[in-house]
N, C-alpha and C positions, 0 to 999 in steps of 0.2 A: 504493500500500500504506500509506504514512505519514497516519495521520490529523492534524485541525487543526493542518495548518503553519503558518498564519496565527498560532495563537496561539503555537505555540514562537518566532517570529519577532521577536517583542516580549519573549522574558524571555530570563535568563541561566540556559543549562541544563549540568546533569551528568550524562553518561550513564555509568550505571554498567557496565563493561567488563568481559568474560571472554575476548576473543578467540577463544570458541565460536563457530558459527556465526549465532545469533540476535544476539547483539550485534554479530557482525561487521555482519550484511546493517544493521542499524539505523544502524551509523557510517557506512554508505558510502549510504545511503537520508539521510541530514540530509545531508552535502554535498552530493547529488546537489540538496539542494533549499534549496541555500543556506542553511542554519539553522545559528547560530553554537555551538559547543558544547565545553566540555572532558570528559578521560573521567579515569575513578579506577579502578582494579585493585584488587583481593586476592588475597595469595598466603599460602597457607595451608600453604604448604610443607608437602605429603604428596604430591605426584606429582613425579616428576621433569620433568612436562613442563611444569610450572609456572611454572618461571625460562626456560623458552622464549617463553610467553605474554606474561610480562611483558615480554620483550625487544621481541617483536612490538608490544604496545601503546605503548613507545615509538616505535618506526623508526615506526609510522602517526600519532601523535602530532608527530612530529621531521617527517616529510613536509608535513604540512599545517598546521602550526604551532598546533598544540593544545598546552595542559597536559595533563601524562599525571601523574597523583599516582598514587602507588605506597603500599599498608601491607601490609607480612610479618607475618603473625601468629604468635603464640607458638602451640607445639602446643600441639590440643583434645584433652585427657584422655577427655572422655567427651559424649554426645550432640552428637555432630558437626554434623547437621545445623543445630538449632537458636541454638546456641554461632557456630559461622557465620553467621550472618543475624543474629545479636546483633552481632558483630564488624565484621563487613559494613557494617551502619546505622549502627554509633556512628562507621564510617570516614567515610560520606558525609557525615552530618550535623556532622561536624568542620569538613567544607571546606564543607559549606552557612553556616556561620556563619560562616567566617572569610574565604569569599571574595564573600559574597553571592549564591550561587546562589540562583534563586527557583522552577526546578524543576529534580526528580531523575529519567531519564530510563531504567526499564528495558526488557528484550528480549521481556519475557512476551509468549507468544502461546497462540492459540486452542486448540493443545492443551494447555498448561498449566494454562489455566482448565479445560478439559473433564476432566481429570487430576485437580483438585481436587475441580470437582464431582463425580466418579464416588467417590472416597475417602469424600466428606461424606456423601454419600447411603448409602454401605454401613455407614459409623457412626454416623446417624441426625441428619439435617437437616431444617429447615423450609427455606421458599421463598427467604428473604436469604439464611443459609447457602450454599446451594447456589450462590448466584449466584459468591461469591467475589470476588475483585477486582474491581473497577472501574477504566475508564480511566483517571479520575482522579478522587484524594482527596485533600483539606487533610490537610496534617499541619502539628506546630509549625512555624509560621515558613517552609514549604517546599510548594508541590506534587508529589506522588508521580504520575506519568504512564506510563501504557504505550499507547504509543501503535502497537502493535502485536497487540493481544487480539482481533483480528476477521482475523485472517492464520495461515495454517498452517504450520508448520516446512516442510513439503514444498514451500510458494512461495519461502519463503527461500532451502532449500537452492537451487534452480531458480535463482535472481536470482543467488543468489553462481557458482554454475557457470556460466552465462553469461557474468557479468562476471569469470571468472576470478578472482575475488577468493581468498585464500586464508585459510582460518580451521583451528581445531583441535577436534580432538576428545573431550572430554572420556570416558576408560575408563569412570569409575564409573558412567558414564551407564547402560552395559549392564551393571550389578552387581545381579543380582534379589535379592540380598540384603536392597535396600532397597524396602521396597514400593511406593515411588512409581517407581521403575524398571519393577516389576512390571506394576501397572497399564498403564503406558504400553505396553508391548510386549502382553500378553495385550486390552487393553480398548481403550484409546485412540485406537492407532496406526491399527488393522484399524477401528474405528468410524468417524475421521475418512473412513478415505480412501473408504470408502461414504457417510457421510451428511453431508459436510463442510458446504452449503448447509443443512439442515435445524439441525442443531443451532444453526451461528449464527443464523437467526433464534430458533431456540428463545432462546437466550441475551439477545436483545434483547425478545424476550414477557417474558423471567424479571426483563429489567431494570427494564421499564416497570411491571411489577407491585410491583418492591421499593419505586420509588419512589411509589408509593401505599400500601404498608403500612406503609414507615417512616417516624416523623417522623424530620428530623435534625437533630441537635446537633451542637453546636461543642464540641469538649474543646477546654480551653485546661490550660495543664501551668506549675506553678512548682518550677522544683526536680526532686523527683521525685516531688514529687505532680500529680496530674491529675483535674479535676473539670470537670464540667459540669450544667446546670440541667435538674431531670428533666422526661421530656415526659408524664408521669404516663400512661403506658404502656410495661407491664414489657416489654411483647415490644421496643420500639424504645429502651427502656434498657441491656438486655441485648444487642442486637445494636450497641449503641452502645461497650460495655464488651468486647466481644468483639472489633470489630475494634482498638478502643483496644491490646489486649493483644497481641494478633496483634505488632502493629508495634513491640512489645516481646519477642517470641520466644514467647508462652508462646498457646496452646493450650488453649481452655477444656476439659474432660472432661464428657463428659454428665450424670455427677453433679453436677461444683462445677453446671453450667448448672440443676438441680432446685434449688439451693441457692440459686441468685442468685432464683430465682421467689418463696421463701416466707421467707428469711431476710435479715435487717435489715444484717448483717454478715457477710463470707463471706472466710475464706482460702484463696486459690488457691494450690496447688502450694505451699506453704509461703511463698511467695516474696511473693506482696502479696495487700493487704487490701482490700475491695470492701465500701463504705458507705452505706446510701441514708439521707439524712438529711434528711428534710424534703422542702426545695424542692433540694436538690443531691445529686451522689452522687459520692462521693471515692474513688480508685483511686492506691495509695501500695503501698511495699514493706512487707512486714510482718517488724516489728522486736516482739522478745519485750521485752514492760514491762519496765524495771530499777525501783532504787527512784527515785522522782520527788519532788523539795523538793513542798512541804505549798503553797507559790503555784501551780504548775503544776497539781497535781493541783484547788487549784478553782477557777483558771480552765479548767481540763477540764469540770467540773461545771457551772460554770455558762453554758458554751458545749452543755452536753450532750453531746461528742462521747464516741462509742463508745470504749468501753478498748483495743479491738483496734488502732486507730486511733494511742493514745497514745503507744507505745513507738519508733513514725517522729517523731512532733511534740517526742517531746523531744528528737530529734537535729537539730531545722530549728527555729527559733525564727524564721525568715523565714515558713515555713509557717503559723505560728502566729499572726504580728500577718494573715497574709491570710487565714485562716480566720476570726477577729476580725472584720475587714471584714463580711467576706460573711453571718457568721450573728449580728450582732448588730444 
């Protein structure tokens, strides 16, 4: 089931831990194949069975002499999911830098991907969209791996009931409240277990396709800006900007995506500013202009950079001597 063990066998991994049953079968799928690895939990404290999970991810931690890193998070006021998965990544990537990990290791599998794609497509995707994750992608400093996207929840559960393994169940999982719940029981579930062989090649036709329509770019990120050199095709800039953002919590909207097509500058969700400037395109949080000393504003000018752009650069003056760099 575990793909390229070879190469997890050569770096130092983190698997990110829920004591659900997808992570569980993955912890006990790397032992089984000798691949060295620590795991990291979040406890988001809103289920009570929460501080159970976490105990478990010790005691299997303490058995087999892993680090088990634990973060309690302060409660999420409002868009839970997303707020989570913000939380979630700034946990890992704390210990990717402070422990050296060189990949981050999660659970996703083949109906997850198929869950996303069925979502995209009902709210209007092209061909990369649709595909979704990938086994594995560069991110800063770290690779992101699932090494589990070609396997069905159903082999899993099967593998852990076998091996007696025991894991937990997460409630909200059956909460159709949330439409991705929805999905999975009306669409997903019933689709796998009919055309399970089909769709995964589907998804490997979908793969090999992306990789012929996209070029790819390297984001490299200072701070909290992030830019990369354009490949002077909008379609592989903007699926470059999209996944960029993803891995930041935010969700492009079909409009901002009309916007990124014809406009020079574009604010998403209030929250960041999207640049194409030349030969580079800059993706930064979007800060409202104050008033800016009379140096700033031309060296602004005579770097050219967009206004919208400005009111981040005057809080990063690191940002600033490297935008200097680059566009002069």
């Amino acid at each position: 089931m575990l793909q390229n063990k070879k190469l997890l066998k050569e770096q130092k991994n983190l698997l990110a831990f829920s004591a659900g049953g997808d992570s569980t079968a993955l912890f006990f799928l790397l032992l089984e194949n000798n691949i060295s690895f620590d795991i990291a939990i979040v406890d988001y404290g809103v289920r009570r069975q929460s501080q159970e999970e976490v105990t478990y991810a010790q005691e299997l931690a303490k058995k087999y002499d892993l680090q088990c890193f634990v973060h309690r998070a302060k409660r999420i006021a409002s868009n839970f999911e997303s707020n989570a998965r913000k939380i979630r990544y700034d946990f890992f990537e704390t210990l990717i830098k402070e422990y050296n990990y060189t990949i981050l290791l999660t659970a996703h599998h083949l109906g997850d991907r198929f869950e996303w794609m069925l979502m995209q497509f009902c709210k209007g995707a092209g061909c990369a969209e649709l595909t979704g994750m990938q086994s594995i992608s560069k991110r800063n400093g770290y690779t992101l791996y699932h090494p589990l996207l070609q396997v069905d929840k159903s082999d899993l559960l099967e593998y852990l009931h076998k091996k007696n393994i025991r894991y937990f169940e997460d409630e909200s999982n059956s909460d159709e409240k949330y439409k991705r719940n929805s999905f999975r029981k009306l669409h997903t579930t019933p689709l796998l277990a009919k055309y399970k062989e089909g769709i995964k090649r589907s998804f490997a036709y979908m793969d090999y396709d992306v990789e012929t329509l996209i070029k790819k770019v390297e984001i490299q990120t200072y701070n909290k800006l992030a830019y990369f050199q354009t490949t002077h095709s909008k379609r592989s800039d903007i699926y470059a900007i999209d996944k960029y953002l993803k891995s930041q919590g935010h969700i492009i909207s079909a409009k901002e995506r009309a916007l990124l097509k014809t406009e020079e500058a574009v604010v998403l969700g209030r929250k960041y500013i999207v640049v194409f400037h030349k030969t580079f395109i800059f993706i930064a949080p979007f800060v409202k202009s104050e008033k800016m000393d009379k140096k700033f504003k031309e060296q602004m000018r005579m770097l050219k950079i967009e206004p919208k752009l400005r009111g981040y650069l005057a809080l990063d003056a690191e940002a600033v001597v490297l935008l200097s760099s680059l566009l002069q």
